[in-house]
N, C-alpha and C positions, 0 to 999 in steps of 0.2 A: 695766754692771751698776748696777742703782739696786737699793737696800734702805733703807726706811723715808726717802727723798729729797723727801719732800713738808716742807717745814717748814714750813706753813704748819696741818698739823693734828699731834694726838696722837701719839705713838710709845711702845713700851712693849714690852720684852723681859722675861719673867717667865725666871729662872734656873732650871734644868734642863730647858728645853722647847725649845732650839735644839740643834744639832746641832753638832758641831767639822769644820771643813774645813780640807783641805791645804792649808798658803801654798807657796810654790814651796822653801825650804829644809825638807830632811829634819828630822822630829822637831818641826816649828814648824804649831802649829793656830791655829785664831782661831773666834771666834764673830762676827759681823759684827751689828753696831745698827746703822749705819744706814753709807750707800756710793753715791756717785758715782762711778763711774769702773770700772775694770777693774786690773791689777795696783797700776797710778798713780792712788790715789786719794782723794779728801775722804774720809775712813774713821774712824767709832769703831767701836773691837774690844776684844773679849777675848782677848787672843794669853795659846798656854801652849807653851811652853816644853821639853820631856822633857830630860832630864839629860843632858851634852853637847851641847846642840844650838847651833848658830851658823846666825844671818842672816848671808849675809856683806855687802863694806860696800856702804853703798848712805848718798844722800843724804836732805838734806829741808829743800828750796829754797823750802818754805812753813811749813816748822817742824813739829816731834812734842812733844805732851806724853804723859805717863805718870804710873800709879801703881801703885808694885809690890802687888799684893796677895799674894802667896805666894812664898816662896823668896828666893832673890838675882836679881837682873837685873845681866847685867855687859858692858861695854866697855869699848873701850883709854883709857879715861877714869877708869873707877873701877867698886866694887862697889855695889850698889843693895840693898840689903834691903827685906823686905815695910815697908811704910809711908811707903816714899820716893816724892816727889813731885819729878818731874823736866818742865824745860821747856827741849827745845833749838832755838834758833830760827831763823829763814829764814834757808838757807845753810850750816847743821852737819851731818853726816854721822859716821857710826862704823858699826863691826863688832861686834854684839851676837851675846850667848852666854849660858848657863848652865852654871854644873856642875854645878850638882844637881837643877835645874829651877825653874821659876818660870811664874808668870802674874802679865802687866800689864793695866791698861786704858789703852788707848793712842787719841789722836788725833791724826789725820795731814792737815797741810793746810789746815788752819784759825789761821792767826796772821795780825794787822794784819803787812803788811808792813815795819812800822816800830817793829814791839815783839822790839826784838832781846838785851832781855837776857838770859841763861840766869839757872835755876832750880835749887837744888837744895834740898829742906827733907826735913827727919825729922818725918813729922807723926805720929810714937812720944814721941816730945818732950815730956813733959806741960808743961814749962816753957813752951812757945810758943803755948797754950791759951791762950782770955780767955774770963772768966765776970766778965761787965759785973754791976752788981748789976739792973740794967733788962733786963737781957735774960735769957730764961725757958733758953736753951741756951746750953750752951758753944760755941765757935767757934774756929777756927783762920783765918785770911784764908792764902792761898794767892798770889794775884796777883791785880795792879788794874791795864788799860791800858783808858783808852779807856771805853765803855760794858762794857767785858767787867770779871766779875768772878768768882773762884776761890776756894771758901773749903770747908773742914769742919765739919761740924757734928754735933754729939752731943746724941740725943731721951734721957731715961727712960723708962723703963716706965712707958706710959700717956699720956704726956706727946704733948699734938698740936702740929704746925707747921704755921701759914698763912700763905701767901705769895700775890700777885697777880703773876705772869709779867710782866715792862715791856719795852718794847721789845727786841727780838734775844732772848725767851723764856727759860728755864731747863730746865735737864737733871739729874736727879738719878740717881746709883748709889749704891745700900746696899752700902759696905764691907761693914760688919756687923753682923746681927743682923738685925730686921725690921720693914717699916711696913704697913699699910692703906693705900691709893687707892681711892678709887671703888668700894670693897667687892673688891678685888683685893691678895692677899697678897706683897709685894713682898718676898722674904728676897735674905740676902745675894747680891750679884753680879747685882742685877735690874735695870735700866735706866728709868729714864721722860723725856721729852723734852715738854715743853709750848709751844705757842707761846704769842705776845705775846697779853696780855688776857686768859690764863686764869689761875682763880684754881686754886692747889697746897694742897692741902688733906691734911695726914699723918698716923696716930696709930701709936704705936710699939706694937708688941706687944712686944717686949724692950729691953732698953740697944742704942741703935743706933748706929750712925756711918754717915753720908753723907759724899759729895763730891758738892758740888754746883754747877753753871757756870750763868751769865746773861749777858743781853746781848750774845750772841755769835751768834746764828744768824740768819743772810742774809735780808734781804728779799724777798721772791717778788712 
């Protein structure tokens, strides 16, 4: 299965215009941005969750990151509320669950083989926020290995963000709220993916929040 596997051009998921498909556990969907592979895969998703539902365990020998966007996310590790930002890495495994349901966005198989710390942040935490007085948005940084970088960032209303993609490109999802691309309405839960040398260009229609990753996507 390839979905949006070209990293070498644009990628761009607008939210509510995919469809949810069955993962092999009952009650467990996913929306798929982008996918190498067949069950075992280089995969970002939108996995949700219905209430009782359990993945049972299974590993991840190249690492998983996550970010709870709704509900709880839980394993025999701990509880995950919306806003947690989790990184387990090459070689962790668990049995994940909800009880009341939830949806993550999740990436699978994508960690430097030698970035083995685990993650875990509340990026609910207004405390963990920095508003440089030079810089026009607020920020969260998330994780820094290598050329790869992990961070949150919060637009105003009105308020644009321009960026040039540098090597290994960037990828943006709208937690919440909503931006402009390219004359394309990105609300919350929308995906964009740019390769290297494209310039990102965003203007917020409301108070927004992104996550956003660079430096991370494979040379072709």
């Amino acid at each position: 299965m390839r979905i949006n596997a070209i990293f070498s051009r644009p990628a761009m998921v607008i939210a509510g215009r995919s469809e949810w498909t069955r993962s092999p556990a009952n009650g467990v969907d996913r929306i798929m941005l982008d996918r190498i592979g067949d069950e075992v895969a280089r995969a970002t998703s939108i996995v949700r969750y219905a209430p009782g539902s359990q993945f049972s365990r299974h590993e991840h020998p190249e690492g998983e990151e996550f970010l709870v966007l709704e509900g709880v996310f839980s394993d025999e590790h701990g509880h995950y509320p919306a806003g947690t930002y989790v990184r387990n890495p090459p070689g962790s495994g668990h049995t994940s669950f909800s009880i009341d349901g939830c949806r993550i966005l999740v990436k699978l198989r994508q960690f430097d083989p030698s970035d083995i710390s685990p993650v875990v942040i509340d990026t609910r935490d207004e405390s963990l926020w920095k508003t440089k007085e030079s810089a026009r948005h607020p920020d969260l940084p998330l994780h820094r290995f290598g050329p790869e970088k992990v961070q949150m960032l919060r637009l105003q209303e009105g308020r644009d963000y321009t960026t040039a993609a540098g090597i290994g490109g960037i990828e943006i999802f709208v937690v919440s709220g909503s931006v402009t691309y390219a004359g394309y309405e990105l609300v919350d839960e929308s995906w964009l993916r740019l390769s290297a040398g494209t310039n990102l260009s965003l203007n917020a229609n409301s108070t927004t929040t992104l996550w956003i990753k660079s430096g991370h996507l494979p040379n072709e």
